[in-house]
N, C-alpha and C positions, 0 to 999 in steps of 0.2 A: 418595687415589685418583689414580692415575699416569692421564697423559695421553690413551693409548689408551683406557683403560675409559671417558674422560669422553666421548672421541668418539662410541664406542656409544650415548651415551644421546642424543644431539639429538633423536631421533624422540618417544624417549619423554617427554623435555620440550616438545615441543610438542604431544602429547599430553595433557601435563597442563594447559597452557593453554586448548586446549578445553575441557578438563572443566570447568575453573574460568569458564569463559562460557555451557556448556549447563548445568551443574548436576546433571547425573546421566549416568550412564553409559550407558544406551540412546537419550537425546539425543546425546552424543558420538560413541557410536558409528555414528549413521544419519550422521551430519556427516562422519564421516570415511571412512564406505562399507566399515568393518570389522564386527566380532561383538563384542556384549560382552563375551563373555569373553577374546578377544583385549585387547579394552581393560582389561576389570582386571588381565587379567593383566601387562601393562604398565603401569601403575602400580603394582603389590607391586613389581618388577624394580625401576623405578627409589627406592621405599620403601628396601627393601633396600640397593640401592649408597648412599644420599643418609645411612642408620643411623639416620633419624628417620622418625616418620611423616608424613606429609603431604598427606593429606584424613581427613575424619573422615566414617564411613558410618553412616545411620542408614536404616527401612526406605523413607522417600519420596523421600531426596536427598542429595547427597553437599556437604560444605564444604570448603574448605582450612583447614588447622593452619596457624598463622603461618610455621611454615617453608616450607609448598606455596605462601601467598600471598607469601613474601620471593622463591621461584623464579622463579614466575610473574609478577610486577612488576619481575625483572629480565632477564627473557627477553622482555617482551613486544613494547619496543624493536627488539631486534636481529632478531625475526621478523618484523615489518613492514616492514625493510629488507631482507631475505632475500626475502619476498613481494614489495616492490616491483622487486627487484633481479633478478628470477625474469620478472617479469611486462613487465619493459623489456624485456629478450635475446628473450622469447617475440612482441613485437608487433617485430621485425626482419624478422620472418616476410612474405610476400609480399600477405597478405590477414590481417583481425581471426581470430584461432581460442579455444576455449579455452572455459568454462564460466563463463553469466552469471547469474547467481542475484538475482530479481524478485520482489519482493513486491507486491501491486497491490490498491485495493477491489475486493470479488466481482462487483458490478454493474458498470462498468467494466471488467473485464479480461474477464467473461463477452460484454458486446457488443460492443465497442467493440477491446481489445485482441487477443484471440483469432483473432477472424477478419482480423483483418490478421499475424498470424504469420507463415506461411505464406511471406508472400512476402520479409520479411526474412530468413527460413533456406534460402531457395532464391539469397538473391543472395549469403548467407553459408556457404556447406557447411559450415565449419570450426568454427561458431559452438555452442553448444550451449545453450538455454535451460531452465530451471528457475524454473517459476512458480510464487508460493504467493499463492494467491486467498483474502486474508480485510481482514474489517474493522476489526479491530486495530492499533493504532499500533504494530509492531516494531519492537523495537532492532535497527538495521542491523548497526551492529560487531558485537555478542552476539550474535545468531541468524546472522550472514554473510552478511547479503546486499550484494550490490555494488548494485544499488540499488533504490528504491522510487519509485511513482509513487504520489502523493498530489492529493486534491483537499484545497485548503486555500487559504486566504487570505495566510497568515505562514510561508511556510518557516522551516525553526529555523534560525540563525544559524550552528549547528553546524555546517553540514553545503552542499555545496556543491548550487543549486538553478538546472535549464533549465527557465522555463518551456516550458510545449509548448502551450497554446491555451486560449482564455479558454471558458466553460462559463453556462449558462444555468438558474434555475429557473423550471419552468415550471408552469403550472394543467392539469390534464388532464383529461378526462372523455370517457364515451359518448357518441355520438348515444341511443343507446337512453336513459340516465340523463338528460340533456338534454331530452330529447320529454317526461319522465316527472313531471320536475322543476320545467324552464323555465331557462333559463340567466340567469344572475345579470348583472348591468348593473354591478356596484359589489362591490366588497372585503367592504361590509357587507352586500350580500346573503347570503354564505358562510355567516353566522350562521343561515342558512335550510335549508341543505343539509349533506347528509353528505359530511362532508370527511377524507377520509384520509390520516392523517400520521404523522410519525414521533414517538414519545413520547419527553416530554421529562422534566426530572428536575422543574420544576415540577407544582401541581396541575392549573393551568389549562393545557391545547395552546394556540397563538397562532401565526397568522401576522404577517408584517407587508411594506408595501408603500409603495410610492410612487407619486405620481400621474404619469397623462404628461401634464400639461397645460401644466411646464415644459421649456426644454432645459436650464436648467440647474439641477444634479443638487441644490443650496444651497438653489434654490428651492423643490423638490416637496413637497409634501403629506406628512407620515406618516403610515401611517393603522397600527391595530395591530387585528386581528379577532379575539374568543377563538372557535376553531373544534373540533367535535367529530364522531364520524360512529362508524357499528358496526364499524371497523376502523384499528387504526395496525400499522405494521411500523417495522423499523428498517435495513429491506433498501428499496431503490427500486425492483428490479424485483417485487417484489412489492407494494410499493403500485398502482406498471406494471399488473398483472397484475389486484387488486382491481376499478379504475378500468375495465379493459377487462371485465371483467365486468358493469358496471352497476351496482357498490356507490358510488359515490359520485365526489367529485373530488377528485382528488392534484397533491398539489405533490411534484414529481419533478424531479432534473436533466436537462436536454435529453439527455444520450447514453444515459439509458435510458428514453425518450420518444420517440425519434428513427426508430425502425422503427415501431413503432406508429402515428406521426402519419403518416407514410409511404405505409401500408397503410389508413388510414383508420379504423381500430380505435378512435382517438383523436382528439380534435378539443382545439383547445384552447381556453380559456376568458379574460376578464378580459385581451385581448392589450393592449398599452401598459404595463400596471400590472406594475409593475417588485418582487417580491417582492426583502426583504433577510432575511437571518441566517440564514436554514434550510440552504443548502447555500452554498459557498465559491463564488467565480468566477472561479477558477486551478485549474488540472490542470499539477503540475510532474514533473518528473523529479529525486530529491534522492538523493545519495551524503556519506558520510560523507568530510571533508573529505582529501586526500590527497595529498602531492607529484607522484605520478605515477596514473594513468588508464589501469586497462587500454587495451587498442586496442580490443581487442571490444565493452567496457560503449560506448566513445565511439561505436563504429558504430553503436549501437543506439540509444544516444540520437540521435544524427543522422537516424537511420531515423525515428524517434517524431516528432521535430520537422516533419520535412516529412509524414509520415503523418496528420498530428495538426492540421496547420496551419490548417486550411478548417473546424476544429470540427465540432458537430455538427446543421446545418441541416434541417430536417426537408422 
């Protein structure tokens, strides 16, 4: 294959590298903002010039033949250098521009991040965001996103982590359920009342806690409660949600409690007693590890950090 023909195909080799990180061609192609059929059709093209095959199509997903994965494990390189080499000359520019692609948990990014948008795309015109609100752990590299905000304890090592602001779990409950009930004095009351939580892979639900009657943390009490109630989720605004109805009391993180206690909807419960393991007490910002940093993604995290910093006091 002479020189020019190889030229032609750059596109369609990189091309083929998405496919080999989406896995099927209607993923690939929403990725790349073209039509499937343009997409297969660009792969037979380069099929064709390359005189092997190189993915193998079956009716739910497509694989690479050793020769698509020997293409693609040697092009992967040189297009991350293309990307970063693209994305330096692009942040020369006078202000951050360009498309930031955000993964976020639903509960979080529905309170908490959303309604602060707004004003980071008004101080950024140039900027363009793309948010996908789920609670799944996505691969950044493979699905593309430039970065994910995670609540978690342990950032992965992988991957480069801002924190943005420490996060609270908290006890929640009605006034109404409270008058109905009585409100608990102790951890071990709980065992009394219906307790809304998130189900876990054990048989038994369980919270667990620490006393405040030390300051220091070596010192406290642990106490562990098995707790049950006529409702668990695995979403917090909807445990949120149960709790303000009067079904019972939820251990929820503070920024989706945060309007609710606000408004009075919600009162909280057991203040002192410091809940462990249920939800993390970090909210980061993590990017998969990189020489260079858009200038956009950096705005944003910058943005997040002072937007974020004051947590979520109720």
């Amino acid at each position: 294959m002479n020189e020019k023909k190889v030229e032609g195909l750059w596109a369609h080799l990189h091309w083929l590298t998405v496919l080999s990180q989406q896995g099927s061609y209607t993923a690939s192609a929403q990725r790349l903002g073209v039509s499937k059929a343009a997409m297969s059709q660009r792969i037979s093209e380069l099929e064709r010039a390359a005189g092997v095959p190189l993915v193998q199509r079956t009716t739910r997903s497509v694989r690479l033949t050793e020769a698509g994965q020997q293409l693609v494990d040697g092009m992967r390189e040189p297009f991350e250098r293309i990307a970063q080499s693209f994305s330096s000359v692009r942040d020369l520019a006078d202000e951050p521009a360009g498309l930031v692609r955000v993964t976020a948990p639903v509960a979080f990014a529905r309170q908490q991040l959303v309604p602060r948008i707004a004003e980071f795309l008004r101080a950024h015109p140039k900027v363009r965001l793309e948010l996908d609100m789920s609670d799944r752990l996505s691969s950044l590299a493979t699905e593309g996103f430039d970065l994910a905000i995670r609540h978690t304890a342990s950032p992965p090592d992988t991957h480069v982590a801002w924190p943005l602001c420490s996060t609270r779990s908290l006890l929640v409950a009605s006034r109404d359920y409270l008058r109905r009930r009585g409100t608990p004095q102790s951890p071990q009351d709980l065992a009394e009342h219906d307790c809304l939580h998130y189900p876990r892979a054990q048989d038994t639900s369980a919270w667990h806690f620490t006393s405040p009657d030390s300051r220091r943390k070596a010192q406290r009490q642990r106490l562990t409660v098995p707790v049950s109630g006529p409702f668990c989720a695995n979403n917090s605004e909807a445990l949120r949600d149960a709790a303000i109805a009067g079904l019972g009391i939820a251990l929820v993180p503070d920024f989706s409690a945060q309007a609710a206690l606000q408004s009075g909807k919600l009162v909280t419960v057991l203040e002192g007693w410091e809940s462990v393991g249920t939800f993390s007490p970090q909210i980061y910002a993590i990017r998969p590890y990189a020489s260079h940093v858009p200038r956009a993604v950096s705005a944003f995290v910058a943005w997040l950090r002072v937007a974020l910093a004051d947590g979520f006091k109720a």
